[in-house]
DRENMARBA-263037 format. One record per residue (C-alpha): x, y, z; residue in one letter; residue number from 0. Coordinates in steps of 0.001 Angstrom, whole numbers, plus 500000, padded with zeros to 6 digits. Example, Ala and Ser with C-alpha at 12.3 -4.5 7.8 and 13.67 -1.06 7.14 Angstrom:
R     c1     c2     c3 residu num
R 512300 495500 507800      a   0
R 513670 498940 507140      s   1
***
This chain:
R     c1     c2     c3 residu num
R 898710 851757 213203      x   0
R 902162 852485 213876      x   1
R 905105 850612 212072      x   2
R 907773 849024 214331      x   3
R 910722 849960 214015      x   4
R 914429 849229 214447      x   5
R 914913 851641 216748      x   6
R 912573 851906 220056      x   7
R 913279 854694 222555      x   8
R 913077 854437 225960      x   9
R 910164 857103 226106      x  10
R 907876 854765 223344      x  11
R 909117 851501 225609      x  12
R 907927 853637 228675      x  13
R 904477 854737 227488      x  14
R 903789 851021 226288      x  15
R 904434 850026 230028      x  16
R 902293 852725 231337      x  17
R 899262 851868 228748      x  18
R 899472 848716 229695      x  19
R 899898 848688 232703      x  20
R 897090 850367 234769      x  21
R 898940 849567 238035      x  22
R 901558 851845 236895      x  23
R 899463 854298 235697      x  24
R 898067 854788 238728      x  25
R 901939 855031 240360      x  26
R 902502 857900 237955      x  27
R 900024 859920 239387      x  28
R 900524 859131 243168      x  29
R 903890 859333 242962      x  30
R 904695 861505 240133      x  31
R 908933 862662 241826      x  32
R 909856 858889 242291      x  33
R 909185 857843 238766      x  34
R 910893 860958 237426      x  35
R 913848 860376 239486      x  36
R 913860 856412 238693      x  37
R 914402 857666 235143      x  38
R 916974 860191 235224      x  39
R 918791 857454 237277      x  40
R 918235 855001 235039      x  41
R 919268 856810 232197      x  42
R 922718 857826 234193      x  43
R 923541 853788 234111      x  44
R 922198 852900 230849      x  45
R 925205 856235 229600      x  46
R 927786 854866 231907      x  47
R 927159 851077 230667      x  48
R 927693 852150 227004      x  49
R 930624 854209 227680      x  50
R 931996 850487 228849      x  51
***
């Protein structure tokens, strides 16, 4: 059992979507680019945001 912490990373926060979320799962593997790019993009606004 894993504590919870004060910190949660966006990988952890992304894994708990894709466990439970078996839709999304299944998006991973179909479409394995688009979800990679969605992240590196989302990451690239979540950096400019906190430079704000």
């Amino acid at each position: 059992m894993q504590h919870r912490t004060g910190r949660a990373s966006g990988q952890t926060i992304y894994q708990r979507l894709l466990i439970n979320n078996i839709g999304v799962l299944d998006l991973r593997d179909l479409f394995p680019d688009i979800l990679e790019e969605f992240h590196i993009v989302y990451t690239m606004i979540f950096l400019i945001l906190r430079r704000e």
